[in-house]
C-alpha positions in Angstrom: -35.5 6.9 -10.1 -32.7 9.6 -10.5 -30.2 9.9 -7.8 -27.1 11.7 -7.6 -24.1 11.4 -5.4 -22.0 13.9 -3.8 -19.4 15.0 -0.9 -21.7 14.9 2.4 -21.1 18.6 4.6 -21.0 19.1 8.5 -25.3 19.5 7.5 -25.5 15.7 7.0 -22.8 15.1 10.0 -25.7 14.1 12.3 -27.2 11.8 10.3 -24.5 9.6 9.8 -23.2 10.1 13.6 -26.7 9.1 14.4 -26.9 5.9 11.8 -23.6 4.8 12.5 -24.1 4.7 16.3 -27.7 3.0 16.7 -26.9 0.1 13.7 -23.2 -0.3 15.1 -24.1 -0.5 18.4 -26.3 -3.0 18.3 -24.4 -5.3 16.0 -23.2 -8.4 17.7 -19.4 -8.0 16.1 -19.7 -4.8 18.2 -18.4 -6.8 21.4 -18.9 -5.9 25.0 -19.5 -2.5 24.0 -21.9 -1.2 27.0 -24.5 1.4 25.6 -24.4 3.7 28.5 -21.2 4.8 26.7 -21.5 3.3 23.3 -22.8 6.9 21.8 -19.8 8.7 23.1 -17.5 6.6 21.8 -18.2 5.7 18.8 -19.4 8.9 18.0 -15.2 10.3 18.8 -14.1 7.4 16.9 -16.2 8.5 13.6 -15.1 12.2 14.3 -11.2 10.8 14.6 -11.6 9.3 11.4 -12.8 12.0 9.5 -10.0 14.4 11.3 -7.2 11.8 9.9 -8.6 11.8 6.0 -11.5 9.9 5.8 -14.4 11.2 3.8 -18.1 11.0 3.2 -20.2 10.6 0.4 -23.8 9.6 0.4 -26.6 8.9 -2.6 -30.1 11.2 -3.5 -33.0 11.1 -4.9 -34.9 13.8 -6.4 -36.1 15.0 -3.6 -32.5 15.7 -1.8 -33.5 12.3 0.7 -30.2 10.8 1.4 -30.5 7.1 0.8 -27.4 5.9 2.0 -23.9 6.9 2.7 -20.4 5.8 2.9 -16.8 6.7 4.7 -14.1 5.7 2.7 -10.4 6.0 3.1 -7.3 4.6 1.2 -4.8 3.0 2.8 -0.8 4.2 1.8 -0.7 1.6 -1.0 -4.1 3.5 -2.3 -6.2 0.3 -1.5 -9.6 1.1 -1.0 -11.4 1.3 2.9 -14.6 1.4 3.5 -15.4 2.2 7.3 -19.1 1.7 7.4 -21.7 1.8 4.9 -25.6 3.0 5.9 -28.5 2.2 3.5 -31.7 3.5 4.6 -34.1 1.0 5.3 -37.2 -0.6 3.0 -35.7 0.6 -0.8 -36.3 -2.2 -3.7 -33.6 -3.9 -4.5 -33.0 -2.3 -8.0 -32.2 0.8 -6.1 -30.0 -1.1 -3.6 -28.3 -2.0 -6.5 -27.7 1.1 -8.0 -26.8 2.5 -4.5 -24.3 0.2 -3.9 -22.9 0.4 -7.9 -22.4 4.2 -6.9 -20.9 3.8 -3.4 -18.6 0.9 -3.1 -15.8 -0.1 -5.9 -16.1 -2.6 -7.7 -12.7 -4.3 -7.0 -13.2 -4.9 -2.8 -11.0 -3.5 -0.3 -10.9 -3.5 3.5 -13.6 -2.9 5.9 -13.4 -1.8 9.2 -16.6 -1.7 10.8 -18.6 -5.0 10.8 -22.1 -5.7 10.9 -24.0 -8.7 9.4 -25.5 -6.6 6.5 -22.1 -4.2 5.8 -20.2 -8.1 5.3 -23.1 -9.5 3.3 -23.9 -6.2 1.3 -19.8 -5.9 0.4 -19.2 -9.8 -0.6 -16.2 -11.6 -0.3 -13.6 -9.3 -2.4 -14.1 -7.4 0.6 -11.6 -8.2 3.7 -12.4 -7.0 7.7 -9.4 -5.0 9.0 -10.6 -3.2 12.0 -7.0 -2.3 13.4 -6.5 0.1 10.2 -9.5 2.0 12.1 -7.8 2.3 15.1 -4.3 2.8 13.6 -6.1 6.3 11.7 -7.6 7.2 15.0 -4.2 7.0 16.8 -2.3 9.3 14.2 -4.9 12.2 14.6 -4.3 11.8 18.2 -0.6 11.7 17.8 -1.1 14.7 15.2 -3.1 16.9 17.9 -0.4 17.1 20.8 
């Protein structure tokens, strides 16, 4: 199988608004998160992040499918962030492999949003910080007034 990787664009913004929300919410690390506001939410917290620097970049096949996606950041020391990681659902593991060759770095980082498959997919060079997260989303805000 080809793929390719590339920048996403505001045309793939809904799909990973719409990933992010419905895995994250229903992790159990996700905490007394009640869904009647879960969407709304979580859906300002991804759109803070992306205001204060972080980016996305997602995998394709021939076809142009998506396949799975990442938002990354750096902290100031240039270490590497992941925020969350989507891999769509029911791919061999030969292209899970690849997909995660192409979308996380090979020498870990910090991870800020946990779910059971984002720590098990990532491995153990990969450390959970979810207050760098929150500390990005309060600078846009501080940035904005």
């Amino acid at each position: 199988m080809k793929l390719s990787e590339r920048a996403l664009g505001p045309n793939e913004q809904n799909l990973v608004l719409a990933t992010w929300v419905k895995v994250f919410r229903t992790s159990p690390y996700a905490g007394c998160l009640p869904n009647h506001v879960s969407t709304a939410l979580l859906t300002r917290c991804v759109v803070d992040l992306l205001a204060a620097g972080a980016t996305l970049r997602g995998v394709f096949d021939e076809a142009d499918n998506c396949l799975g996606w990442v938002c990354e950041d750096l902290t100031e020391d240039s270490v590497p962030v992941i925020h969350y990681i989507y891999l769509k659902p029911r791919q061999s593991q030969a292209a899970l492999d690849e997909i995660r060759a192409r979308l996380v770095p090979a020498d870990g980082g910090i991870y800020t949003y946990r779910t059971k498959d984002i720590t098990d997919f990532l491995g153990y060079q990969w450390k959970h910080r979810p207050g760098f997260a929150r500390a990005r989303s309060n600078k846009h805000e501080t940035t904005q007034e």
